[in-house]
C-alpha positions as a Python dict, from the first residue, in 0.01 Angstrom:
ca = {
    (1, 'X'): (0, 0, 0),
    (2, 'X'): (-75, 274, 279),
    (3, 'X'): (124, 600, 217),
    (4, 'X'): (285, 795, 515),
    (5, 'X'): (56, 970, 723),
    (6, 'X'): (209, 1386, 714),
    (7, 'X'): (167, 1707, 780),
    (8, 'X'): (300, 2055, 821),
    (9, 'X'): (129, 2356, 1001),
    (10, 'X'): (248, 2716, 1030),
    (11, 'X'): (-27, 2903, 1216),
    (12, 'X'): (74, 3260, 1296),
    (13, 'X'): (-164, 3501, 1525),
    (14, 'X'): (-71, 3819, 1652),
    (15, 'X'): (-44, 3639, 1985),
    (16, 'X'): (151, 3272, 1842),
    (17, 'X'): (364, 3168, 1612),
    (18, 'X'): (383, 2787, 1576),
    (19, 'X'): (596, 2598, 1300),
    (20, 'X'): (518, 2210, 1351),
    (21, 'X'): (534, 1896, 1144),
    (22, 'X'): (408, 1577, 1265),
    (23, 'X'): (445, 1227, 1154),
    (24, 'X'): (136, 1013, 1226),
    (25, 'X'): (342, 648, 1152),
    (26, 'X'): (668, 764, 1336),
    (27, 'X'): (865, 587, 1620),
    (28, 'X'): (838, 871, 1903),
    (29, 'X'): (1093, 1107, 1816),
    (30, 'X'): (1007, 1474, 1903),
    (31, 'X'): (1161, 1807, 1945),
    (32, 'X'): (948, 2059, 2087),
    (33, 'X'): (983, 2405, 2216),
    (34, 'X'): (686, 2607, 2360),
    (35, 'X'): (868, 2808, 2589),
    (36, 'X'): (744, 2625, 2876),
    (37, 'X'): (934, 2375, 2984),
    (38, 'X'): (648, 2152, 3162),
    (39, 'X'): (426, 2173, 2891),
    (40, 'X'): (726, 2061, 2668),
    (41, 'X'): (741, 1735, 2873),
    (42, 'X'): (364, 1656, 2833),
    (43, 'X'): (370, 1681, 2435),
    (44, 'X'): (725, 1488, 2444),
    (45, 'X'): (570, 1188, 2667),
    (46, 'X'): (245, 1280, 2395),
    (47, 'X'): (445, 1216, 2076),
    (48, 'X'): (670, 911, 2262),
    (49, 'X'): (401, 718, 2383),
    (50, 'X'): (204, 768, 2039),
    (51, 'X'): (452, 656, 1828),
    (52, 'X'): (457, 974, 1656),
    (53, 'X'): (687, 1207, 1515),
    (54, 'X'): (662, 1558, 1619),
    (55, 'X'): (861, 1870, 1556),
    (56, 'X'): (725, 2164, 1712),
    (57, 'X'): (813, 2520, 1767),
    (58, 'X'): (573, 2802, 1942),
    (59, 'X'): (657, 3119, 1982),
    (60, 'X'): (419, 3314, 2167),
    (61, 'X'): (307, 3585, 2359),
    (62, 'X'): (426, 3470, 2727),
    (63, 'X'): (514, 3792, 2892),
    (64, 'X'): (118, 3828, 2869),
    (65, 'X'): (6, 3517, 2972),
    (66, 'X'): (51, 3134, 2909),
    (67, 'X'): (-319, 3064, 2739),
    (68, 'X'): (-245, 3169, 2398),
    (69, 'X'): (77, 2926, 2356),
    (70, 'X'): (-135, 2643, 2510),
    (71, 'X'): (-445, 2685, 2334),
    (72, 'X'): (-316, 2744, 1985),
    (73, 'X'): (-79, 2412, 2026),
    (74, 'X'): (-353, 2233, 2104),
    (75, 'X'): (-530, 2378, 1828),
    (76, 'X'): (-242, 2366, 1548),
    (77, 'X'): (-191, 2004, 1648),
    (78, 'X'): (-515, 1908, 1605),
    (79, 'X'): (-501, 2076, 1259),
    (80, 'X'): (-201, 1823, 1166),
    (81, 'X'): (-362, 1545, 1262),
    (82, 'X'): (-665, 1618, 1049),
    (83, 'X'): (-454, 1697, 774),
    (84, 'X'): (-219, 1410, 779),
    (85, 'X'): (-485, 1167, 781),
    (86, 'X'): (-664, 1264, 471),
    (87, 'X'): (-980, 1109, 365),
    (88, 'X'): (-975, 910, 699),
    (89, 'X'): (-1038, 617, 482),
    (90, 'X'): (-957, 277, 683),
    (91, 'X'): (-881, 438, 1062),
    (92, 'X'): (-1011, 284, 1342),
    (93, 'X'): (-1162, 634, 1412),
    (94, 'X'): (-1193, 569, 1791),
    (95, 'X'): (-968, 505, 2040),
    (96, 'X'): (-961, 457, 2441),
    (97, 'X'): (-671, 416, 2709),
    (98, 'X'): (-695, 323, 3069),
    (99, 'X'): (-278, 425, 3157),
    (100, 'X'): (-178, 373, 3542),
    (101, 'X'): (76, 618, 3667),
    (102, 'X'): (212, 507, 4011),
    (103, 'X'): (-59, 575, 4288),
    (104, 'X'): (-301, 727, 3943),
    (105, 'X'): (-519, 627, 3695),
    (106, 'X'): (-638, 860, 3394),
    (107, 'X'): (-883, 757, 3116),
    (108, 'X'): (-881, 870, 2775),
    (109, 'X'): (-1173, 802, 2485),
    (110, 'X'): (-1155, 988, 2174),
    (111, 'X'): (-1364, 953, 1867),
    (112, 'X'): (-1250, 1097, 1518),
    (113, 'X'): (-1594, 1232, 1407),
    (114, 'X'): (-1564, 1512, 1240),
    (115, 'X'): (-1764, 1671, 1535),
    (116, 'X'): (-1627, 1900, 1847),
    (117, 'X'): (-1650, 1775, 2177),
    (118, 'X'): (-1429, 1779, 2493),
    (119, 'X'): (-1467, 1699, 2831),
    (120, 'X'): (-1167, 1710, 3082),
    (121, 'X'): (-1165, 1593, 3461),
    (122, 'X'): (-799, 1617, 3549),
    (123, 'X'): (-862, 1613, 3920),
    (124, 'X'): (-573, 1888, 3960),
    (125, 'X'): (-574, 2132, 4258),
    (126, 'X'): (-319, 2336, 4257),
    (127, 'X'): (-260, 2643, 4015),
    (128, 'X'): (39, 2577, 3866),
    (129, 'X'): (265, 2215, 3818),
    (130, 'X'): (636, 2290, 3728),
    (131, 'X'): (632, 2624, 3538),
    (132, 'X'): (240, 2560, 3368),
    (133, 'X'): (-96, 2696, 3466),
    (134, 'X'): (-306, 2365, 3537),
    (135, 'X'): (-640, 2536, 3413),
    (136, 'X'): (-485, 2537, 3083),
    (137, 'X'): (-443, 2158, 3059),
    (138, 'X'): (-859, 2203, 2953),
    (139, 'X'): (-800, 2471, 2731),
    (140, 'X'): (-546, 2201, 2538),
    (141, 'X'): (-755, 1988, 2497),
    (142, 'X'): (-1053, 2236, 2393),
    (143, 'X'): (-809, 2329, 2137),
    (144, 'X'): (-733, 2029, 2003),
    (145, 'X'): (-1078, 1908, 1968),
    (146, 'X'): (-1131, 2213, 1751),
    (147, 'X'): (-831, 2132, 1523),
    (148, 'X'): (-878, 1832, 1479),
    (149, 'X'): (-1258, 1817, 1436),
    (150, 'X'): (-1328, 1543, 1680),
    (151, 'X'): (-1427, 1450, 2048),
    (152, 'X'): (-1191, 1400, 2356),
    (153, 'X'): (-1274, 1281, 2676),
    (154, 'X'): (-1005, 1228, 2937),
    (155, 'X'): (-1069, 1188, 3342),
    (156, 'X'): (-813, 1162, 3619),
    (157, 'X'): (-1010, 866, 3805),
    (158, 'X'): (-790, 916, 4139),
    (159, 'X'): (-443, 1003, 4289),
    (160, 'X'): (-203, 1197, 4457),
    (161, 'X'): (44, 1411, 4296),
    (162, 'X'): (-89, 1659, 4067),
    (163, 'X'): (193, 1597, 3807),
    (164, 'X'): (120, 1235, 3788),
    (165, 'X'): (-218, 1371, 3704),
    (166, 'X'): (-152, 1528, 3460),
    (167, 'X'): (87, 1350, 3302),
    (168, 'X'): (-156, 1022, 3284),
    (169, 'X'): (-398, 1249, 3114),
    (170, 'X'): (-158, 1315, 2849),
    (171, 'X'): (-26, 973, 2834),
    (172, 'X'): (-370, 816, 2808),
    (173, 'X'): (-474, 1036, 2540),
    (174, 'X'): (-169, 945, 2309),
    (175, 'X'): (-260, 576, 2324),
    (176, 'X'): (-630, 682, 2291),
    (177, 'X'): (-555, 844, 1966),
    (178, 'X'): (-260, 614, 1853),
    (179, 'X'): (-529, 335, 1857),
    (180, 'X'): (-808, 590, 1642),
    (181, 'X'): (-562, 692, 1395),
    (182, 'X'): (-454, 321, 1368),
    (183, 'X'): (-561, 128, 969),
    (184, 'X'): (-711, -221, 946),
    (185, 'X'): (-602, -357, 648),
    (186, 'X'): (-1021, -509, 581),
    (187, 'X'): (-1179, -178, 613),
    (188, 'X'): (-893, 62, 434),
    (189, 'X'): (-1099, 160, 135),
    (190, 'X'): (-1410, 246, 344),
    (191, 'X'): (-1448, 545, 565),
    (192, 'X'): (-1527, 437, 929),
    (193, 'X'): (-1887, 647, 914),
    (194, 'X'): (-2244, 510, 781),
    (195, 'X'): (-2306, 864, 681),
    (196, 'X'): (-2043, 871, 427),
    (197, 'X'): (-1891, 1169, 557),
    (198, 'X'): (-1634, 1225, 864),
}
């Protein structure tokens, strides 16, 4: 019998405070508030196309600058998904998308290894997309990666409107990691590593 996958995270810096509990075997609801309302949309879409449940609330230091509520989402969210999935016993571990958007494609691998890694080609060329600051979309995903101890990859392959771009990026990746955090049923008392340790 698999028990629910949860976790809660209150990370507060001088710069963020972020209140957030997420539901790994959820059915997409979310309410999230960062303070910026594009960025919003992106972990919404995130936590729908997942099939996780995700309540979220950052306040940060925005009068400053946008990079600390970005980064320490992405890092606080990676945090919960470490936590909520425990001894990692039975995941798939890794996970990979290929999700068309209208005239763009984005790619998204990610591997649950215990390691940090990130690499982000999102193709963008403009400075900001709705109320965000596009070089932050990296520094997400950077953060992530640190939370949650593991590697993601995602690419814009080609298209047109930056916001597509972005938002296949983020898309992608939630499939990517909905399939990695997935059990099989054969494997659930073994941990998906020869090593013995993820």
């Amino acid at each position: 019998m698999w028990v629910q996958r949860i976790a809660e995270i209150d990370r507060n810096t001088t710069e963020t405070k972020i209140k957030l509990r997420l539901n790994l075997d959820g059915q997409g609801t979310y309410n999230v508030r960062t303070g910026i309302r594009f960025f919003d949309h992106m972990l919404e879409l995130f936590t729908r196309h997942g099939g996780f449940d995700l309540d979220l609330v950052c306040n940060g230091d925005l009068d400053v600058d946008q990079h600390h509520t970005v980064e320490d989402v992405g890092i606080a969210l990676g945090e919960a998904f470490d936590k909520a999935l425990g001894d990692k016993k039975g995941i798939l571990r890794a996970g990979y998308f290929v999700m068309a958007m209208d005239e763009t494609l984005a790619i998204a691998a990610i591997d649950i290894s215990g390691r940090v890694g990130y690499a982000v080609d999102d193709q963008v060329n403009v400075p900001i997309v709705g109320d965000l600051q596009t070089e932050l979309v990296t520094d997400f995903f950077d953060g992530f990666a640190r939370g949650g101890r593991c590697n993601v990859h995602v690419k814009t392959m080609y298209g047109r409107s930056n916001h597509h771009k972005i938002e296949a990026i983020f898309k992608a990746f939630a499939r990517a990691l909905r399939g990695a955090v997935s059990r099989d049923e054969r494997m659930k008392d073994l941990l998906p590593s020869t090593k013995g340790l993820l």
